[in-house]
C-alpha positions in Angstrom: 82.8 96.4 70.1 83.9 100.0 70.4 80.9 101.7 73.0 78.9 104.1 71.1 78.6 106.2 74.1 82.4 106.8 74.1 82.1 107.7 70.1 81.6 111.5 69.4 80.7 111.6 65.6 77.6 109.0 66.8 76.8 111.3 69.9 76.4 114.7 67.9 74.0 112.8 65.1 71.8 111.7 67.4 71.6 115.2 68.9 71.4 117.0 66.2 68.3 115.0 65.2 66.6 115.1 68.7 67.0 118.5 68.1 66.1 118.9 64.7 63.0 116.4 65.0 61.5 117.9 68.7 62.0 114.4 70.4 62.1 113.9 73.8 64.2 110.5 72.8 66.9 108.9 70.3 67.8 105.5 70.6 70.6 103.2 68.7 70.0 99.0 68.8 72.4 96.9 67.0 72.4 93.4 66.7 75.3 91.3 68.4 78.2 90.2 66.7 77.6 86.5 68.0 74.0 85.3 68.3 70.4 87.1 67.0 69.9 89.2 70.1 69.7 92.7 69.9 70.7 95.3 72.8 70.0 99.0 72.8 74.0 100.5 72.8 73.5 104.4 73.3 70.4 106.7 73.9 69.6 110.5 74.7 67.4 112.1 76.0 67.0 108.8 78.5 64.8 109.0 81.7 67.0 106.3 83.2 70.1 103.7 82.4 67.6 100.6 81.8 67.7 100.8 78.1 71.9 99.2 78.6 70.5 96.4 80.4 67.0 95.7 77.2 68.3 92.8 75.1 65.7 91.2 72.6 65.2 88.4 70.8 66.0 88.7 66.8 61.9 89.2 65.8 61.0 90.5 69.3 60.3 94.0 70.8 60.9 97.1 68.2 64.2 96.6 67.1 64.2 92.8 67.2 60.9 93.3 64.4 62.8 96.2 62.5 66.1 94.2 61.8 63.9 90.9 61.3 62.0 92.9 58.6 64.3 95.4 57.1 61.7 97.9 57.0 60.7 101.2 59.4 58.3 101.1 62.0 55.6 103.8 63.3 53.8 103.9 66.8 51.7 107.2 67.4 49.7 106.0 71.0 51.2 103.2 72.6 50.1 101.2 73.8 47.2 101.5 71.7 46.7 99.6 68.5 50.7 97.5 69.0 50.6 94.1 67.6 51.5 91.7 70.6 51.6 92.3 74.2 53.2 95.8 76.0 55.8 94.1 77.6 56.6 92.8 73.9 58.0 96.5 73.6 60.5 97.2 76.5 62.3 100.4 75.2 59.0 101.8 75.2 57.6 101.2 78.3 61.8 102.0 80.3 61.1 105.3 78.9 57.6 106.2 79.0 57.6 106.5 75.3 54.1 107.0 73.8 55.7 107.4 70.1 58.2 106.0 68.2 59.2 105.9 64.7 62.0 103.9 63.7 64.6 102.7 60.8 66.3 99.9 60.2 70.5 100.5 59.7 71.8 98.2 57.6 75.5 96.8 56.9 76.0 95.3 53.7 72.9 94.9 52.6 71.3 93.3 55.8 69.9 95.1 58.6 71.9 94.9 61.6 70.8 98.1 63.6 67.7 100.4 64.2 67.8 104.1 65.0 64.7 105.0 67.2 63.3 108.8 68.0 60.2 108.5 70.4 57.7 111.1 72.3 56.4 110.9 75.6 53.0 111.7 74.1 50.7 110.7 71.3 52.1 112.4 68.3 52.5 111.0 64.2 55.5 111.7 62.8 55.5 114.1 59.4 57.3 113.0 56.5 60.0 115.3 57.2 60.9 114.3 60.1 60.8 110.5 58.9 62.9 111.7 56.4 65.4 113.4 58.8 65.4 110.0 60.9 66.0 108.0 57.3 69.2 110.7 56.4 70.6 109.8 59.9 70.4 106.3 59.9 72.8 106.5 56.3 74.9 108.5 58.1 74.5 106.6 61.1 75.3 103.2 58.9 78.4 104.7 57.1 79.7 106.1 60.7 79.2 102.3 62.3 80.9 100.8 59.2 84.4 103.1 59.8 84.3 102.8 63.7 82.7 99.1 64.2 81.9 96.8 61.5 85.3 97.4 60.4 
């Protein structure tokens, strides 16, 4: 698999809706090709380099429970009110992330992929800005369909 970090069409979107969203974070996990596991492939706004090295179990963590339920996902004050244990939630706790909101990416038809923007404080996400994280991740999917999944 081509590395997202290497891709600039990926790097720019993500920008441009760290930017456009006032996130300290933006995060891309796609399933592997072989197997359920799912590892975090490109982030910005990143305290540190352990997001490369978070895999999860399909089900497990944020992005392992977004692709295993096709649907998006909001924390406002981790790690207040989560569903599991904190460690269930690695990217969070690597990068100090206190909010999250994130949307499944699918690939014909299935989810495959999550795109993540996160806070390092309490804060709920407006429609808007849901809505700018939803437009990216369909430009996100159509990007990842040319350059990977070809």
């Amino acid at each position: 698999m081509t590395e997202l970090r290497e891709l600039p069409s990926i790097i720019e979107i993500c920008e441009k809706l760290k930017t456009a969203a006032g996130c300290d974070f933006v995060g891309l996990a796609l399933q592997n090709e072989i197997g359920p596991d799912v590892r975090w492939h490109y982030a910005s706004g990143n305290l540190n380099d352990k997001y490369k090295r978070i895999t999860v179990r399909f089900g497990k963590g944020i992005a392992g429970k977004i692709i295993s339920s096709g649907s998006t996902m909001m924390i406002t004050d981790f790690p207040k009110h989560i569903n599991g244990k904190v460690t269930d939630y690695p990217i969070m706790l690597a990068e100090k992330l206190v909010s999250s909101y994130a949307v499944p990416l699918f690939f014909n038809g299935v989810p495959k992929g999550v795109l993540l923007i996160g806070r390092r404080e309490s804060h709920v996400y407006c429609e808007d800005v849901q809505q700018m994280a939803d437009d990216s991740a369909l430009v996100l999917e159509q990007l990842l369909k040319e350059q990977i999944f070809r």
